[in-house]
C-alpha positions in Angstrom: 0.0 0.0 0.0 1.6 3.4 -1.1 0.6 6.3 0.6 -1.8 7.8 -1.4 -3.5 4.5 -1.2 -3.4 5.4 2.6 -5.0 8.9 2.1 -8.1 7.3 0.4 -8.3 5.3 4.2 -7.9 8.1 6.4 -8.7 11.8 5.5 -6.9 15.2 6.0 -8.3 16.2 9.8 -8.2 12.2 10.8 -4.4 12.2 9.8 -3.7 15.7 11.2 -6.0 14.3 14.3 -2.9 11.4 14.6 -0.2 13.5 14.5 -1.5 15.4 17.2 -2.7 13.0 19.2 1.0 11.1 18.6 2.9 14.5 19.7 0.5 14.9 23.2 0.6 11.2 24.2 4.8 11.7 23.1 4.7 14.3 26.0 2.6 13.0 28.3 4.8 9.7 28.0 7.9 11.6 29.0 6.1 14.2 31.3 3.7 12.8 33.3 5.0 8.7 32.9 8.6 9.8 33.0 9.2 7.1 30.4 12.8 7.5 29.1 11.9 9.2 25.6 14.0 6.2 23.5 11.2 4.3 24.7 8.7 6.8 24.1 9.6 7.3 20.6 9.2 3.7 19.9 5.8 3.3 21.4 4.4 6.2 20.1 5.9 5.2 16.3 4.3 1.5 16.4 1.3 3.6 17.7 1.2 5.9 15.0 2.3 3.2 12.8 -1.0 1.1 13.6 -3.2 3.9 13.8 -2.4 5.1 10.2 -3.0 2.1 8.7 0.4 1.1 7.9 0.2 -2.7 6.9 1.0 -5.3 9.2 3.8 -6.8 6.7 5.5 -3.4 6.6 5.1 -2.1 10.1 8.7 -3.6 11.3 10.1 -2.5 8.4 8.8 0.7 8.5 10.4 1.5 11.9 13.6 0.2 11.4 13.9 1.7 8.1 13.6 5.2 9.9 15.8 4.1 12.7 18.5 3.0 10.5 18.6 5.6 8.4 19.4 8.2 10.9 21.4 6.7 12.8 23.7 5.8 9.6 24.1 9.8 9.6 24.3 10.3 13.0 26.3 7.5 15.3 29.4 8.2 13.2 29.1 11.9 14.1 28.9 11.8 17.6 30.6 9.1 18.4 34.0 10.4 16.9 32.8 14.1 17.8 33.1 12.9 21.4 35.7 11.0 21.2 37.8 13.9 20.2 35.9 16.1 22.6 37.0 13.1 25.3 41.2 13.7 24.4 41.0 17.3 24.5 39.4 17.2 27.9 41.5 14.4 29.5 45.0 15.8 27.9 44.5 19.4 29.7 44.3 20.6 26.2 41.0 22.5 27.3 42.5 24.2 30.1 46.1 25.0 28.0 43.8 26.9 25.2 41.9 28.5 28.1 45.1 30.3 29.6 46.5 31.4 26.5 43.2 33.0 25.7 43.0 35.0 28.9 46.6 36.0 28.7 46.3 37.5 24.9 42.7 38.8 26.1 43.8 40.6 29.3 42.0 40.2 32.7 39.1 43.0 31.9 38.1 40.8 29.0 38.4 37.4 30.7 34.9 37.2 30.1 35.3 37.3 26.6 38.1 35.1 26.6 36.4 32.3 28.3 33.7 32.8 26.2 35.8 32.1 22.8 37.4 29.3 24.4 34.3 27.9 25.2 32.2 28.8 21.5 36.1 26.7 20.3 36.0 23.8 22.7 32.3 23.6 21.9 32.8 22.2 18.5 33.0 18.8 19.6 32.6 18.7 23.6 28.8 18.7 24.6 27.3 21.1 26.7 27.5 19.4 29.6 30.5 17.7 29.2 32.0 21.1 28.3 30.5 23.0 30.9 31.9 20.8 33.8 35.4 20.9 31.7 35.3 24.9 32.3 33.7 25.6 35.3 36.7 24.9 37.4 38.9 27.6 35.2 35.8 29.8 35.4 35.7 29.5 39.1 39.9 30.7 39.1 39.3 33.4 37.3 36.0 34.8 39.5 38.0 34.3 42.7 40.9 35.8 41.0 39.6 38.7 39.4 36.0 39.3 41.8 32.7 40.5 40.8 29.6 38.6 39.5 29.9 34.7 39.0 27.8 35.3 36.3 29.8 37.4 34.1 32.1 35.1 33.6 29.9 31.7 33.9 26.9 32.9 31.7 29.1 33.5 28.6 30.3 30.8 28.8 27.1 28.4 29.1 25.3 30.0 26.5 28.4 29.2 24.2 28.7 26.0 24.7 24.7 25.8 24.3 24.7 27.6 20.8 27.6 25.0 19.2 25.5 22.1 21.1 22.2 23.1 19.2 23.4 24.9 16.0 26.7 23.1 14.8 26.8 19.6 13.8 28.4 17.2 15.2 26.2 17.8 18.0 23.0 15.4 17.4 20.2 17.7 16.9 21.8 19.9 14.2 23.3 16.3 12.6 20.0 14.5 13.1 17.7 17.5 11.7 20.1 17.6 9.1 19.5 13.8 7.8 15.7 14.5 8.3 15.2 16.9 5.8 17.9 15.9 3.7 19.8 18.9 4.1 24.0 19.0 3.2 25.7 18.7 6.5 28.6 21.1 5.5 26.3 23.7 4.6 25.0 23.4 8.1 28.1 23.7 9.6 28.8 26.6 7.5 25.6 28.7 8.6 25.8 27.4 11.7 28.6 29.1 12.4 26.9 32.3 10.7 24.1 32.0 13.1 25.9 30.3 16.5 28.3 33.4 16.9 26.4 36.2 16.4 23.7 34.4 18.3 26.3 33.9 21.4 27.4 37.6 21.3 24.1 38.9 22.0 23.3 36.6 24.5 26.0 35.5 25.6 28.3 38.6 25.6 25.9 41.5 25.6 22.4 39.8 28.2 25.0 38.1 29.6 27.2 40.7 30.5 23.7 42.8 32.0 22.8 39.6 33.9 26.2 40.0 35.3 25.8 43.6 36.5 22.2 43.1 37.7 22.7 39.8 39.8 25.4 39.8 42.3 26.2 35.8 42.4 29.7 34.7 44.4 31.7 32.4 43.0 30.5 29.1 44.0 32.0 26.9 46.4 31.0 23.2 44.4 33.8 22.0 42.7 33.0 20.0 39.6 32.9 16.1 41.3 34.4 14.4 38.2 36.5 11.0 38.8 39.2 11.4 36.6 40.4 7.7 35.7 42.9 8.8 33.3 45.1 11.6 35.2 48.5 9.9 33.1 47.0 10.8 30.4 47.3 14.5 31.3 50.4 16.2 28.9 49.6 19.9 29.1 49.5 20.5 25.0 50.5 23.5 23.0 47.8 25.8 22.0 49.0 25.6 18.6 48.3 21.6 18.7 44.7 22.4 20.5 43.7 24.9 17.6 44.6 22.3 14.8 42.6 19.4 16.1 39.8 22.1 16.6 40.1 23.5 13.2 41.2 20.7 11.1 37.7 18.7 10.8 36.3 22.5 10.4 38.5 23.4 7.2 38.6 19.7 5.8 34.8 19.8 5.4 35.2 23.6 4.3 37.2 21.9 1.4 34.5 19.5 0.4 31.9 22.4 0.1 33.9 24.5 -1.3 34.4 22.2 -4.5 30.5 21.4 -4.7 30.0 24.9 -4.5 33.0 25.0 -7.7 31.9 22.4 -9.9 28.3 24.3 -9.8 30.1 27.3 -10.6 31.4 25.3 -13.8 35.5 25.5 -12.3 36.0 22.2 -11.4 34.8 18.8 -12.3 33.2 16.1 -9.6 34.0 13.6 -12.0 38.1 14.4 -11.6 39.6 11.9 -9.9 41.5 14.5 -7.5 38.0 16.5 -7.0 36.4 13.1 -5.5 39.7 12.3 -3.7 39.7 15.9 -1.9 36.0 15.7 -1.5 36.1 12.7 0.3 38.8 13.8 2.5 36.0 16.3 3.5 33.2 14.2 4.0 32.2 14.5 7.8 32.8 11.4 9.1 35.9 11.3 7.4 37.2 14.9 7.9 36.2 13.9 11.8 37.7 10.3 11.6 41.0 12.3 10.5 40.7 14.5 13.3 40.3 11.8 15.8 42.9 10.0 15.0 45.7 12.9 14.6 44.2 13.9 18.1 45.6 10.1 19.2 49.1 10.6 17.3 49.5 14.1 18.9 47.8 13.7 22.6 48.8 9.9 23.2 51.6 8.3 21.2 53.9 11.4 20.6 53.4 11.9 24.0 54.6 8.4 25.2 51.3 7.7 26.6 50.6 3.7 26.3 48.2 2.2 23.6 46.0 0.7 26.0 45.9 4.4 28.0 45.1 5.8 24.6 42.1 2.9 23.7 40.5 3.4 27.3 40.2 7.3 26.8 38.9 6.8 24.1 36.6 4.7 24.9 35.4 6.2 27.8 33.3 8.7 25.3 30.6 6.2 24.0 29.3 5.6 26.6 27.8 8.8 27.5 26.8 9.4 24.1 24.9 6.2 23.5 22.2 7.2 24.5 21.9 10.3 22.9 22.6 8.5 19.4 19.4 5.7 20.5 17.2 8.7 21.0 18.0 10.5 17.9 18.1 7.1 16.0 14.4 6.7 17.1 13.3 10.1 16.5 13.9 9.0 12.6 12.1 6.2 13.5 9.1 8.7 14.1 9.8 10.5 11.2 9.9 7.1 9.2 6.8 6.8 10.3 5.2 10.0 9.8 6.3 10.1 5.8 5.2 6.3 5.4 1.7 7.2 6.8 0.7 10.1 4.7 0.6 12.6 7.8 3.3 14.9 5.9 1.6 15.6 2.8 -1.8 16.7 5.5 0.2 18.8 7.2 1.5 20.3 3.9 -2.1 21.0 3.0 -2.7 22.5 6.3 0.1 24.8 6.5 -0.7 25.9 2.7 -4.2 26.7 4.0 -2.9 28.6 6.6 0.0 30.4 4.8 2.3 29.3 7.2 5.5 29.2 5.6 7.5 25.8 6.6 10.3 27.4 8.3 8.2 29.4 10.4 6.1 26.2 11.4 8.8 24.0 12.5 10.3 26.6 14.8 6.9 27.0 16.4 6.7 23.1 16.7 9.9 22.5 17.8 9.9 25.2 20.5 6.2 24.7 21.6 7.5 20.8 22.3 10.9 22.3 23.9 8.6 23.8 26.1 6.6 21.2 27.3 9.0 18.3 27.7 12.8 19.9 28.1 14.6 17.8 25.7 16.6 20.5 22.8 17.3 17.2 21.1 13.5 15.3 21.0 12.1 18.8 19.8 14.5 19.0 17.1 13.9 15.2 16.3 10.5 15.5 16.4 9.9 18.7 14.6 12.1 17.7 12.4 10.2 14.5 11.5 7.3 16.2 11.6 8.0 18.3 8.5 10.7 15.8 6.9 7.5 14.7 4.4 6.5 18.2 3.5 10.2 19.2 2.9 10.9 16.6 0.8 8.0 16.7 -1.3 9.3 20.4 -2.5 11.8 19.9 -4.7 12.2 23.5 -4.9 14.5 24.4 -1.8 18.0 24.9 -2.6 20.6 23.8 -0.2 21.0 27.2 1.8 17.0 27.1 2.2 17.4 23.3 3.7 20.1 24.5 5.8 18.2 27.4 7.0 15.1 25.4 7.7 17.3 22.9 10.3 18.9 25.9 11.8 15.3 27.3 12.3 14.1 24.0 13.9 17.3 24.1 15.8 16.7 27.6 17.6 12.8 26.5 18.6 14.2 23.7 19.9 16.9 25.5 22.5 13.8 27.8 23.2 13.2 28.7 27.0 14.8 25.7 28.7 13.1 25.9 32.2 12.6 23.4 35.1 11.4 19.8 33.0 14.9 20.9 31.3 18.1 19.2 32.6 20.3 21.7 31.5 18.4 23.8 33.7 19.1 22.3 36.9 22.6 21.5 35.5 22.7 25.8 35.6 21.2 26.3 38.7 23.4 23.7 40.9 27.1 24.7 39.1 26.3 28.4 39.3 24.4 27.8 42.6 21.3 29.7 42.3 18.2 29.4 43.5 15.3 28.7 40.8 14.1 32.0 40.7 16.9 33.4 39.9 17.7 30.8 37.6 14.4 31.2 35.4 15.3 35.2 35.4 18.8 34.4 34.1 19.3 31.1 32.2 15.5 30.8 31.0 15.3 34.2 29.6 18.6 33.7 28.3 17.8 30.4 26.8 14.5 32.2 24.7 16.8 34.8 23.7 19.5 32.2 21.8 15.8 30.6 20.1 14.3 34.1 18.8 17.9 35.8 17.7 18.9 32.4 16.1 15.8 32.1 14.0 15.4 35.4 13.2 18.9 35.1 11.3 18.4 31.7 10.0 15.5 33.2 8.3 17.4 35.8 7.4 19.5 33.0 5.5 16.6 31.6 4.0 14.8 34.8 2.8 17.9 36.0 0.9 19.0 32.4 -0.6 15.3 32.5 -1.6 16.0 35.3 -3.8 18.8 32.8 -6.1 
């Protein structure tokens, strides 16, 4: 059964009456239930699956063809993103890039400073992961230098939250970006465009008012973390820190800058040289590269033992896993949703409302940010949401697809509150109460989700016009 022979079985409002009803029990699942949302995803997708009249004989395939699919785009991502992110942290290199930024900055701009080493270290370290990484040389510097914990913690936070929701190969930008078929390079690229600017006017500019208008003293936690792997510790140059930062970052500039050549007529993809550079700058290559030069330059030039080097490594799947699961079933949802027919009525409905498609998936994806915390589900989920639509208009260019996950991106990060555990991550490390908290990290959080759309639409409106 295709799926128009599915839209003769179910009509317009009963499919749009689905998808609803598949988003609210989605939330409720995770809300009220507390069922871990790689679960959730599941049960609502066989749900959906059986209430839109997907056949029996399919329905397995169905799922796993969604689940696959995105996980093919997204497990290499991560997994070598934090494996990389994992050397840099354990080496010291973190703290090394940190110190030379705060000596060329000066100690009036150590806010600034921090915050550029974080927006660099935030490439492939997770916010989390990051955060706790800093917060000790963040705590240095506020004892050392006095004033507000806040100006020098909130830059910091919101620049590791920008690269975790805007810049792949974080798993909501890479995820989104598989969804709707977009070119991950090309959202790297405008990722960047929109992730800095984004972080300098909340980060550096609300940040620096929240700063002067809350008086918060430096906290007297320490981050807890069990460090297994102290021999592992070789204090690296900042010149070797910036090339394993930068190297995945230009190598996949390469491969977009040759598309973008052979569609200017200069070069052509079927050279053998062109396809040799351009695999060179294929993600998971470009990131496969960087991984292991980080090993050659952080382990084995250092003298540091193979199986030292293997167990670091290693030790970054497993907080990643199951971040890749949950991603891996949103596109089993979105499997799902384009199998079932659900896209093409939500097409119709946003084309009788005059909605325009990047408009409605920020709206989704912040309105379900808002009511169950997860950034990464309300990416995944809006994202599946409209994956039918999008790819059913063969008219968007590849800076509109870009634009539309970076839209969906910024709903998602949208006004991270208390069913948010980035939230409470906030409010424990800076050591604020929850007021305070929502006044600060909330507001800041809404903020990075209105400025980051409003240039990602930017983006869109003007590679509209070519």
């Amino acid at each position: 059964m295709t799926e128009l022979d599915m839209n003769w079985v179910l009509s317009t409002p009963a499919l749009l009456g689905v998808a609803a009803g598949s988003i609210a029990l989605l939330l409720v699942l995770i809300m009220k239930f507390k069922v871990h949302a790689f679960l959730s995803l599941i049960i609502v997708s066989l749900l959906t699956a059986v209430a839109t009249g997907i056949p029996t004989d399919r329905l397995v395939s169905t799922l796993l063809n969604g689940f696959g699919g995105t996980l093919a785009g997204v497990a290499l991502l991560v997994g070598l993103g934090a494996m990389l992110g994992r050397m840099l942290e354990t080496s010291g290199g973190a703290q090394v890039l940190t110190d030379a930024l705060i000596k060329r900055f000066g100690e009036k701009r150590a806010p600034l400073a921090l915050g550029v080493a974080s927006l660099m270290l935030g490439f492939p370290i997770f916010f989390d992961a990051g955060l706790v990484v800093m917060l000790p040389i963040i705590f240095a510097v506020a004892r050392r230098l006095g004033g507000s914990f806040l100006a020098y913690g909130f830059p910091s936070a919101v620049a590791f939250s920008v690269m975790h929701i805007f810049v792949p190969p974080h798993p909501g930008p890479v995820a989104a970006t598989g969804l709707l078929g977009a070119d991950v390079g090309l959202v790297l690229i405008f990722g960047l465009v929109v992730a800095l600017p984004t972080w300098f006017v909340v980060g550096r500019l609300f940040g620096g008012y929240v700063g002067r208008k809350y008086n918060i003293p430096v906290p007297s936690i320490l981050s807890s973390k069990t460090d297994n792997f102290k021999e592992f510790e070789s204090a690296p140059k900042v010149g070797t820190v910036l090339s394993l930062l930068l190297l995945p970052i230009g190598l996949i500039f390469l491969n977009t800058g040759l598309n973008m050549a052979a569609t200017a007529g200069l070069v052509s993809l079927d050279d053998a040289w062109v396809q040799v550079l351009r695999a060179f700058g294929e993600t998971p290559v470009a990131l496969l590269i960087t991984v292991l030069l980080g090993m050659i330059l952080l382990g084995w030039k250092k003298r540091k033992s193979s199986g030292l080097i293997e167990a670091v490594v290693d030790s970054a799947l497993g907080p990643v896993a199951a971040v890749i699961l949950i991603t891996g079933a949103g596109g089993m949802f979105g499997g799902v949703l384009q199998a079932s027919g659900i896209g093409t009525a939500i097409a119709e409905s946003l084309d009788s409302i005059g909605l325009p498609v990047i408009v409605a998936g920020f709206v989704i994806a912040a309105v379900v940010r808002i009511a169950q915390g997860s950034a990464t589900v309300a990416l995944t989920t809006s994202a599946a949401l409209l994956q039918p639509v999008v790819m059913s208009n063969s008219t968007y260019n590849p800076v509109e697809l870009a634009a539309i996950v970076l839209a969906l991106a910024a709903g998602s990060v949208f006004a991270g509150h208390v069913n948010d555990s980035g939230f409470w991550l906030i409010s424990r490390f800076f050591e604020m109460d929850t007021k305070t908290t929502l006044k600060t990290w909330t507001v800041g959080q809404a903020l990075v989700g209105v400025v980051g759309f409003t240039i990602a639409l930017a983006i869109y409106l003007v590679a509209s016009l070519f």
